[in-house]
C-alpha positions as a Python dict, from the first residue, in 0.01 Angstrom:
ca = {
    (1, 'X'): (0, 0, 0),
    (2, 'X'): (153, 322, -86),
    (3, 'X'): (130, 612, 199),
    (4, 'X'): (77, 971, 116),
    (5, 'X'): (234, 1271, 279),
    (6, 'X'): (-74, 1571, 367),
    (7, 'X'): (180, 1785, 536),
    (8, 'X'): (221, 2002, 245),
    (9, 'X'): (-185, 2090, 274),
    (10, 'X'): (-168, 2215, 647),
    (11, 'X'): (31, 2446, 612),
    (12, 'X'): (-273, 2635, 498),
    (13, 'X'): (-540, 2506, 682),
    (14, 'X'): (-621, 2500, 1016),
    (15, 'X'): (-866, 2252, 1207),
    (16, 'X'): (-781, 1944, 982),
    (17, 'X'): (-565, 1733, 1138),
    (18, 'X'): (-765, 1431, 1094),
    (19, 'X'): (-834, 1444, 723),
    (20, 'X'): (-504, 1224, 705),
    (21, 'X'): (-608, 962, 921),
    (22, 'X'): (-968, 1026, 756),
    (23, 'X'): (-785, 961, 439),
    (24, 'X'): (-568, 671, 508),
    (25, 'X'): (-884, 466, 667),
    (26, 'X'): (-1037, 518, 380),
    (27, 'X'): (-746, 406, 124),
    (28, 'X'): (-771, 80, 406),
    (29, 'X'): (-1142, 4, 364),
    (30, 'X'): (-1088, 53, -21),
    (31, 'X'): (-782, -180, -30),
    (32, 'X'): (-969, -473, 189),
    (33, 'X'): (-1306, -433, -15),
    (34, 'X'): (-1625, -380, 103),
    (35, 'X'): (-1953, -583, 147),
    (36, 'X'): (-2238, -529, 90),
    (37, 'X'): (-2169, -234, -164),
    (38, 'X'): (-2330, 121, -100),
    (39, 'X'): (-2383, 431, -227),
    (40, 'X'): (-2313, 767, -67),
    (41, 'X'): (-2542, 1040, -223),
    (42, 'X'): (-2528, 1399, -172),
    (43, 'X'): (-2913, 1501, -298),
    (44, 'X'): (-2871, 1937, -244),
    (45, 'X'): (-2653, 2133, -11),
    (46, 'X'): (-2775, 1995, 353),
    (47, 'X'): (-2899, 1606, 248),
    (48, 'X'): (-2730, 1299, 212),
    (49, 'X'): (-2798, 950, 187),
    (50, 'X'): (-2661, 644, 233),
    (51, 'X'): (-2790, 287, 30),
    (52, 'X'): (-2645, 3, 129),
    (53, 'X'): (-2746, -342, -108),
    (54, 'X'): (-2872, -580, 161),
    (55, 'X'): (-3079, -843, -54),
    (56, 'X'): (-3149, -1109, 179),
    (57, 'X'): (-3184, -895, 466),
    (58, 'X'): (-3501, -822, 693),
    (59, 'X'): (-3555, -514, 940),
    (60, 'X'): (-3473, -755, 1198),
    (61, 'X'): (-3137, -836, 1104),
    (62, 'X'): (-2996, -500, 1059),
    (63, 'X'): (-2854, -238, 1349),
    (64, 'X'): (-2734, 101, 1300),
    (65, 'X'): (-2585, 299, 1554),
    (66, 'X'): (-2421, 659, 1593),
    (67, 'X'): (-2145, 643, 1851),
    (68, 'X'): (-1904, 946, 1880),
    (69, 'X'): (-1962, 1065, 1501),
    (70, 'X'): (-1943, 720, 1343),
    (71, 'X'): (-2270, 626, 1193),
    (72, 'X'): (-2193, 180, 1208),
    (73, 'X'): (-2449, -70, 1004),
    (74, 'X'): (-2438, -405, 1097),
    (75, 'X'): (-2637, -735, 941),
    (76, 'X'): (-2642, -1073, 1067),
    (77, 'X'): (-2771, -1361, 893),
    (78, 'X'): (-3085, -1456, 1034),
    (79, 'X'): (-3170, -1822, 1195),
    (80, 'X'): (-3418, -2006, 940),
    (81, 'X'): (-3560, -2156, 1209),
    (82, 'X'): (-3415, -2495, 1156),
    (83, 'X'): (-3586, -2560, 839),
    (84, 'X'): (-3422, -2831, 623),
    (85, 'X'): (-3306, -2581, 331),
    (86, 'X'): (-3059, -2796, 122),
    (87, 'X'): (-2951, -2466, -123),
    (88, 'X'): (-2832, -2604, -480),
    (89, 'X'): (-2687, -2216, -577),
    (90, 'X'): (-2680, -1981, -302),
    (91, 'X'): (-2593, -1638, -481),
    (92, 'X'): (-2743, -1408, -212),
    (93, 'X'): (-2492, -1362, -1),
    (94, 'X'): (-2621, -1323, 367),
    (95, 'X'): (-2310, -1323, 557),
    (96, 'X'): (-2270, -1087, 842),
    (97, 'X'): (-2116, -738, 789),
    (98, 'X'): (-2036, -436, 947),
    (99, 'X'): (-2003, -87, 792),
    (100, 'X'): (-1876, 246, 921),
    (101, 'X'): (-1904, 577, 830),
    (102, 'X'): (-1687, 875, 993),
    (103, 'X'): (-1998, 1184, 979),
    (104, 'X'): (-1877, 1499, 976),
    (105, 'X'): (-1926, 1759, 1213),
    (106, 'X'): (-2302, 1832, 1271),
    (107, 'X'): (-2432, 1538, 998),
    (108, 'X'): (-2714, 1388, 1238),
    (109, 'X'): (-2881, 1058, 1073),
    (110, 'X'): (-3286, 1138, 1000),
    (111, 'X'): (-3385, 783, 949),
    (112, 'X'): (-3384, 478, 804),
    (113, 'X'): (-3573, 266, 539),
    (114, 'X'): (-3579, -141, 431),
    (115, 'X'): (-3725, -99, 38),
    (116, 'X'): (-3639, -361, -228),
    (117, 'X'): (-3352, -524, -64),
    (118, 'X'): (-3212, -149, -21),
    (119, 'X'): (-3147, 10, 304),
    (120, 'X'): (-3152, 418, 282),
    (121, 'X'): (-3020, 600, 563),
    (122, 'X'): (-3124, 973, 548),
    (123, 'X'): (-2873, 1210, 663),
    (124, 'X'): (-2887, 1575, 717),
    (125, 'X'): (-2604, 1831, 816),
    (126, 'X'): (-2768, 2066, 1117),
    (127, 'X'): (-2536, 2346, 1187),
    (128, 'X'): (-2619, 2530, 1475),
    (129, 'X'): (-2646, 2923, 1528),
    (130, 'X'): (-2330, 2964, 1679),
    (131, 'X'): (-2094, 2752, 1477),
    (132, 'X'): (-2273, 2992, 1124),
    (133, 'X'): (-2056, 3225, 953),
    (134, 'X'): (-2073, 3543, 1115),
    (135, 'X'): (-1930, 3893, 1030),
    (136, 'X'): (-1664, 4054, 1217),
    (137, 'X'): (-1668, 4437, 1259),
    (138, 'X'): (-1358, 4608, 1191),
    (139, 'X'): (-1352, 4876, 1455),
    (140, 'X'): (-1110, 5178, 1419),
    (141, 'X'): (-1039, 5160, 1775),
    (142, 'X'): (-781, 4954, 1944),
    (143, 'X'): (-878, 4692, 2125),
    (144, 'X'): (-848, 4650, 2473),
    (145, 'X'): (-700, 4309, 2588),
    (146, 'X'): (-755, 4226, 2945),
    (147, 'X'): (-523, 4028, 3133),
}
């Protein structure tokens, strides 16, 4: 696996000190593959979305979870209940996974949705008054520092 250098890039930024680990995780998952595939969507300025193919799957057998701004799907194949299934071709997979996805800062997961063998999770970036753009006066005055 070949490792890339991001010093160059902050020098002129500050506040992103884990895009290189964000990066190099994701060069990781790439490298290693992933199942089930997904999609990531970006559908207007504020929405995202997130399909994952889970044919096979039922409500039941899938768990998402938001822990410490890591949105994780899981899947586990479900117990048939011992019926006596001999398969002849098995080509839907329904091995267990698990899937995680770093959110960014203020991305807060809306909901979820089983349709067709395709699991949407709705994602919306929320950002709060005081983390908005805001203007800064430029005063003609000297400012005062206190000590």
């Amino acid at each position: 696996m070949t490792t890339f250098s991001m010093a160059p890039l902050f020098r002129q930024s500050v506040g992103f000190d884990r895009f290189n680990d964000l990066f190099e995780s994701a060069l990781r998952n790439d490298a290693n593959g992933s199942f089930p595939p997904y999609n990531v969507e970006k559908h207007g300025d504020d929405q995202y979305r997130i399909i994952v193919a889970a044919a096979g799957f039922q409500e039941s057998d899938l768990e998402l979870q938001v822990e410490r701004g890591v949105l994780t799907v899981s899947g586990g194949k479900r117990d048939n209940g011992g019926d006596n299934v001999t398969y002849l071709h098995q080509g839907i997979a329904q091995r267990a996974f698990k899937l995680s996805f770093r959110l960014a800062d203020h991305i807060e997961v809306k909901g979820a949705a089983l349709n067709s063998g395709l699991l949407s999770i709705e994602l919306e970036r929320v950002v709060p008054e005081e983390a908005k753009p805001k203007r800064i006066p430029i005063n003609g005055e000297r400012l005062a520092l206190e000590a």
